[in-house]
TISEDREN-428347 format. One record per residue (C-alpha): x, y negated, z negated. Coordinates in steps of 0.02 Angstrom, whole numbers, padded with zeros to 5 digits, always signed. Each point is the difference from the previous one (the first is absolute). Example, Ala and Ser with C-alpha at 12.3 -4.5 7.8 and 13.67 -1.06 7.14 Angstrom:
2
+00615+00225-00390+00069-00172+00033
***
This chain:
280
+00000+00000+00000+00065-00166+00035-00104-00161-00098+00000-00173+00052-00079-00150-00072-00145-00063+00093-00092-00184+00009-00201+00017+00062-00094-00152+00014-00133-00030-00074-00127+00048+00145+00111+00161-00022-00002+00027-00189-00198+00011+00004+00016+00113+00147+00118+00115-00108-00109-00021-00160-00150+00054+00109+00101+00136+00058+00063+00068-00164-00188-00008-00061-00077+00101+00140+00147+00134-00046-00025+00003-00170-00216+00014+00037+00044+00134+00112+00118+00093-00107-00128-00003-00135-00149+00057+00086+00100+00150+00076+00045+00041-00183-00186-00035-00049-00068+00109+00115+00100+00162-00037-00033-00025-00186-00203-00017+00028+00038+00172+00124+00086+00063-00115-00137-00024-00157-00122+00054+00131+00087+00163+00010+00018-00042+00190+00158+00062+00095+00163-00087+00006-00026-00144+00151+00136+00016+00111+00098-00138+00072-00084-00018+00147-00152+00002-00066+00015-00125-00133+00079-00133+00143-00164+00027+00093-00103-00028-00173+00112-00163-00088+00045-00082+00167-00090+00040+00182-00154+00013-00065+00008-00143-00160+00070-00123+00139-00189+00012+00059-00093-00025-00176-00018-00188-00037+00079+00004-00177+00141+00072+00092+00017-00100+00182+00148-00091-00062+00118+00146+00016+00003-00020+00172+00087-00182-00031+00171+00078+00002+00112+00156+00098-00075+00166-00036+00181+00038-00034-00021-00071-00156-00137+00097-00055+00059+00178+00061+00169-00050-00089-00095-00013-00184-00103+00148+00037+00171+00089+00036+00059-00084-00154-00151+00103-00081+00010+00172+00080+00194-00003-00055-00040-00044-00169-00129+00170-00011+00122+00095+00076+00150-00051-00138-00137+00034-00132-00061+00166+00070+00187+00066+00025+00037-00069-00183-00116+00089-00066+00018+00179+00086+00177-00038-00052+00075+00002+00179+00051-00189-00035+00149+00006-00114+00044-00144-00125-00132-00075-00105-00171+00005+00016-00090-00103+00117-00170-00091-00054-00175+00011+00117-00019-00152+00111-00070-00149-00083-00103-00159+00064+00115-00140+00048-00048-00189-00091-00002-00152+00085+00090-00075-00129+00142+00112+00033+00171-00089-00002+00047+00085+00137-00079-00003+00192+00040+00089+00134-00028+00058+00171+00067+00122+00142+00005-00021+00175+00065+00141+00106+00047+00000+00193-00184+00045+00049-00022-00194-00058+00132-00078+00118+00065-00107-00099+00185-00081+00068+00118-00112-00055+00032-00131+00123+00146-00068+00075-00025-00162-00088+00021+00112-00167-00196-00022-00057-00081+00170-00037-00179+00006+00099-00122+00100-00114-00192+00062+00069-00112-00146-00030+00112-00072-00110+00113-00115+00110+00209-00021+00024+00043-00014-00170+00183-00107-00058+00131+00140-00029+00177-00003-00116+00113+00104+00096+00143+00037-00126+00046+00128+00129-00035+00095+00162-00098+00132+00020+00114+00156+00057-00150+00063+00107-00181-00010+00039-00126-00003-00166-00104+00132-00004-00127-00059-00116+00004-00182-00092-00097-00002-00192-00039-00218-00034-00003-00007-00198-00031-00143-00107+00073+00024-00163-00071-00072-00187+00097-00160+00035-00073-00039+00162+00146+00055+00124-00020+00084+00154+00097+00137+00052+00029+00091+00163+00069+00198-00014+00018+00053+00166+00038+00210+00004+00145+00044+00150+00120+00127+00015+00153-00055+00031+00164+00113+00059+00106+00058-00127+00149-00103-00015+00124+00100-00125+00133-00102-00072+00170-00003+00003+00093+00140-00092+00095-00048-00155+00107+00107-00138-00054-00085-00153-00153+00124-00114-00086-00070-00171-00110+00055-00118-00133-00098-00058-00069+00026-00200-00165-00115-00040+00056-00104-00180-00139-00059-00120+00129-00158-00053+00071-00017+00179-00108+00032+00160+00123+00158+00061+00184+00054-00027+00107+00045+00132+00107+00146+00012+00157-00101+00024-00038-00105-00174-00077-00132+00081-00174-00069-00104-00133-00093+00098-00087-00101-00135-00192-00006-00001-00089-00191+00083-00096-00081-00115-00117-00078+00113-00162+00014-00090+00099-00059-00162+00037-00151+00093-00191-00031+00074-00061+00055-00200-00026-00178-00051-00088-00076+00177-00090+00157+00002-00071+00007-00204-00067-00204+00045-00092+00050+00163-00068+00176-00082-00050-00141-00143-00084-00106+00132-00070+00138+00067-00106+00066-00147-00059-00193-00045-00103+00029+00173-00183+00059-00020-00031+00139+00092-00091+00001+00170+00059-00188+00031+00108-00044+00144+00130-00076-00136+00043+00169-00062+00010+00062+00171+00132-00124+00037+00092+00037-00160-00009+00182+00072+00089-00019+00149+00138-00109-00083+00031+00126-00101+00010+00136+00151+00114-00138+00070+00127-00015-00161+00018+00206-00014+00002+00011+00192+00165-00105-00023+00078+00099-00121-00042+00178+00098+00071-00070+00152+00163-00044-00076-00006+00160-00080-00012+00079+00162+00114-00079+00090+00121+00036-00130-00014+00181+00023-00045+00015+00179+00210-00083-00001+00076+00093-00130-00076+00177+00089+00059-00046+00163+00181-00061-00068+00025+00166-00101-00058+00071+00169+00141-00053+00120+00117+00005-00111-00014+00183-00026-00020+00168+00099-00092+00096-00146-00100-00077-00148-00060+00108-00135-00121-00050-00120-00059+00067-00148-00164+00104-00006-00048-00028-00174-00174-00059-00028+00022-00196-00100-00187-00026+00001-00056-00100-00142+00204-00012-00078
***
């Protein structure tokens, strides 16, 4: 996956917004309806099935006419979204799925801080050679290229975060590139006073970002619960909070994403330690 920033208008923020909400309807009437067959003692409704029910034929019912405002991509994506999810529950369950167990699907909130939405090549969209990205009914949205793409996208997800960014993570598959060979091998051991110690003595000490954000972030989460709930006030004091920690997970990973790759090319083997530090 490679993310980029992205800028909408505003004509193309309420396009997005309407799109995320027909998803999320969609999503939740597929789920709706196999949990009413379900309690009916009906049979499983298969995929194809439940596309016809939730989106061909509510495109036609008046409370649900508006689906038809944006790409059907959209909508097949969050029922795919759904189908997925019963199929990680149903294989966690018959214990085919290894790791830990995996929850039924659940209905998706509005007020969820995070929105998103899939596009696939069946939608056409195509980044242009001015570098705007042209989305179904949507329009050429602004575009951050940090970097090139090293091929064609196969599928693009548009997600606006719980500070009110917009994101573009475009799927490709790129050739492998392997690097150059080098002689040097470490060992990596995960520390509880230092991030990790390196087999050749060297200690990487642990950031302290959110130690550094503690005292902007305790006077906005004060702000925050002076608000009354349900007013647009508090919702503003939301999203500067989303903005402060949204700050401070960035830098975090940056921080890593450099450390990772510098431990990378500096070494033909890296061995790290298996041993499970949850909650140390």
């Amino acid at each position: 996956r490679y993310n980029y920033r992205v800028y909408p208008t505003p004509g193309q923020q309420a396009s997005l917004a309407r799109a995320f909400g027909c998803a999320r309807v969609v999503f939740n009437d597929g789920l709706r309806a196999r949990q009413q067959a379900r309690e009916a003692g009906e049979p499983y409704l298969s995929d194809g099935d439940l596309s016809k029910r939730v989106i061909t034929e509510a495109k036609r019912t008046p409370e649900r006419v508006w689906l038809g405002e944006v790409s059907a991509v959209v909508l097949q994506q969050a029922l795919a979204d759904l189908n997925a999810a019963y199929r990680n529950f149903s294989a966690s369950t018959s214990g085919k799925r290894k790791g830990r167990k995996v929850a039924p699907p659940r209905f998706r909130s509005r007020k969820d801080n995070r929105q998103a939405i899939r596009l696939t090549a069946n939608a056409r969209f195509k980044v242009l050679d001015n570098g705007r990205l042209r989305l179904p009914k949507i329009g050429d949205v602004a575009v951050r290229w940090s970097r090139q793409l090293p091929a064609a996208p196969t599928s693009v997800t548009v997600i606006r975060d719980a500070a009110g960014r917009y994101f573009a993570s475009f799927v490709v598959q790129p050739a492998d590139e392997p690097l150059p060979p080098v002689d040097g091998e470490v060992g990596i051991d995960l520390g509880l006073t230092h991030f990790a110690v390196l087999s050749n003595g060297k200690k990487i000490t642990a950031p302290r970002f959110l130690r550094r954000a503690a005292r902007k972030l305790k006077r906005l989460q004060q702000d925050l619960s002076r608000k009354q709930r349900g007013s647009a006030n508090r919702s503003k004091a939301v999203v500067k909070v989303a903005r402060a920690h949204a700050r401070v997970a960035d830098s975090r990973r940056d921080w890593q994403h450099k450390l990772s790759t510098r431990i990378i090319r500096d070494n033909q083997a890296v061995y790290v330690e298996d041993l499970c530090v949850t909650g140390l």
